[in-house]
C-alpha positions as CSV (number, residue, x, y, z in Angstrom):
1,X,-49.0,23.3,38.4
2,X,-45.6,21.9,37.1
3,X,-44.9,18.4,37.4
4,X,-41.1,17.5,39.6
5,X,-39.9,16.3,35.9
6,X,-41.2,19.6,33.9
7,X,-39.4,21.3,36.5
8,X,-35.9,19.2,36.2
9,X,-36.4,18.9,32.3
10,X,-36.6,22.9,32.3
11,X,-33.5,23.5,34.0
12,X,-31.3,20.3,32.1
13,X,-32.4,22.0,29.2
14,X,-31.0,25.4,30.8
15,X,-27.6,24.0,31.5
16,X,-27.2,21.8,28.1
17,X,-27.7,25.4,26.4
18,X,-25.3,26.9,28.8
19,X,-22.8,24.5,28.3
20,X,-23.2,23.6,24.2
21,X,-25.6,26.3,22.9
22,X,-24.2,28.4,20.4
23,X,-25.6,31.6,19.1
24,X,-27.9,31.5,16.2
25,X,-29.7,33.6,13.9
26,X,-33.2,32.0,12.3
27,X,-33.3,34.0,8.9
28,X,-37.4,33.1,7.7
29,X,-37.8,32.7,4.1
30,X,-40.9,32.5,2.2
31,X,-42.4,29.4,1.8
32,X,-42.5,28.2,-2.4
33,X,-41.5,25.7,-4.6
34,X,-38.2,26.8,-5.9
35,X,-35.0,26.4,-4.1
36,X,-33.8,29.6,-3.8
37,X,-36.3,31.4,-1.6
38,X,-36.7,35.1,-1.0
39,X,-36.7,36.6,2.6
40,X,-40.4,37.0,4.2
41,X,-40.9,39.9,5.7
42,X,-44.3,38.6,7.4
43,X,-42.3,37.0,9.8
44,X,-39.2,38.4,12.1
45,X,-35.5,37.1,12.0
46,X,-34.7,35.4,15.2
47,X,-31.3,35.6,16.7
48,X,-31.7,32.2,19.8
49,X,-28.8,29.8,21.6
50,X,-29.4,26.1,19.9
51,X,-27.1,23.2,20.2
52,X,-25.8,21.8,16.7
53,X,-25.1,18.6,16.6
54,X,-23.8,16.7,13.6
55,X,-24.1,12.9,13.3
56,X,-22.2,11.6,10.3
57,X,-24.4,8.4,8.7
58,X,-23.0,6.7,5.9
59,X,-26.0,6.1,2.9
60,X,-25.9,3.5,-0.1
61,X,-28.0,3.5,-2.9
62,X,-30.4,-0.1,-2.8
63,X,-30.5,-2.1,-5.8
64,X,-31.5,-5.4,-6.3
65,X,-28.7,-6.3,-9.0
66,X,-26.3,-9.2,-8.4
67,X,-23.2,-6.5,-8.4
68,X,-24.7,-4.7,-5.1
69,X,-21.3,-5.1,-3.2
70,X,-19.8,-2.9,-5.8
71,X,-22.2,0.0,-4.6
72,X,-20.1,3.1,-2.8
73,X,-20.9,4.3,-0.1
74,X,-21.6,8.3,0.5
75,X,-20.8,9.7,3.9
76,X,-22.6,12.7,4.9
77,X,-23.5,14.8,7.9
78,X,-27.2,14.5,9.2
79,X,-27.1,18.3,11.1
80,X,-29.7,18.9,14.0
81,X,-30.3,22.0,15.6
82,X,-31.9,22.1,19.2
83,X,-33.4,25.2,20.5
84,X,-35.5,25.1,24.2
85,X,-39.2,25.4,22.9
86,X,-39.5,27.9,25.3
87,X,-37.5,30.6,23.7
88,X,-39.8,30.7,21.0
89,X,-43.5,32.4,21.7
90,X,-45.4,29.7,20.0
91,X,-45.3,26.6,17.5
92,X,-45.6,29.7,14.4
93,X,-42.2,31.0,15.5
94,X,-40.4,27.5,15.4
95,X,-37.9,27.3,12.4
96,X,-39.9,26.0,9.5
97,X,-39.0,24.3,6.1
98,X,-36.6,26.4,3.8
99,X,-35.5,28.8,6.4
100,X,-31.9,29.4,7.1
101,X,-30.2,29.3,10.7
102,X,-26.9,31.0,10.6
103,X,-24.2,29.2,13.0
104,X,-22.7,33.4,14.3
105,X,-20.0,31.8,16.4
106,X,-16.8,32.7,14.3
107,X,-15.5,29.4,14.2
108,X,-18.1,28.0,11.8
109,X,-16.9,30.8,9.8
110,X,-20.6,31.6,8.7
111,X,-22.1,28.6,8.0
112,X,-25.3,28.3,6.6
113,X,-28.2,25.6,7.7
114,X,-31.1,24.7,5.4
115,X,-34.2,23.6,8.0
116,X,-35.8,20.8,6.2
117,X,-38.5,20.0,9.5
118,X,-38.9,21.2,13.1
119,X,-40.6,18.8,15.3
120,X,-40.8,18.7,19.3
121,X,-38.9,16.3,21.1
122,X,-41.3,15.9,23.7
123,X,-38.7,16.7,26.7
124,X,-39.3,20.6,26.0
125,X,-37.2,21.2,23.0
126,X,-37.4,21.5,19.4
127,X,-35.6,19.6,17.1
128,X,-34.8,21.6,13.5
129,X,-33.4,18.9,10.8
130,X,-31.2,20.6,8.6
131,X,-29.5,20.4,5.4
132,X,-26.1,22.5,4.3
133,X,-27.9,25.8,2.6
């Protein structure tokens, strides 16, 4: 039996992928120490809607000097990708550290993610922290 929130939480989730889900393609690479990683073909490419959502932060390095006002500052994108956990079969299929998701939509002009963690959000959705690949 389903709880009255599971059951508004599932279809939320429904329209927020309706209404900002983009198609993506999970590319699975092996796991290893190096950066460039090599395909695995023990686990299946996954083409699923996720919403991308870039937050621009701005960082600055810490130092304890007496010149730290003359630190710059580096503004970067922090890039999260948000897929409904139910559209994978279990946690094993979530996007995991060093694979790729491929934004297909032809205005990102095929841009590449690097997943750096997936974790669940709790609300039914899981939450893939990525980096520019």
């Amino acid at each position: 039996m389903t709880t009255p929130f599971a059951e508004l939480e599932k279809r939320v989730s429904a329209e927020i992928d309706a209404h900002y889900g983009e198609a993506t393609r999970v590319v699975r690479k092996v796991a290893g120490q190096y950066f460039s990683r090599s395909a695995d073909g023990g686990r299946a490419n996954v083409d699923v809607i996720g919403v991308v959502d870039y937050n621009p932060v701005m960082a600055r390095p810490k130092d304890q000097g007496q010149y730290d006002g003359f630190q710059p500052g580096v503004a970067g994108d922090r890039i999260h990708v948000s897929y409904t956990a139910s559209r994978f079969t279990d946690r094993d299929a979530w996007p995991a550290d060093g694979d790729e998701i491929w934004l297909l939509d032809p205005d990102r002009h095929g841009a590449k993610l690097r997943v750096t963690r997936s974790d669940p959000d709790e609300l039914g959705r899981i939450v893939s922290v990525c980096v520019p690949a």
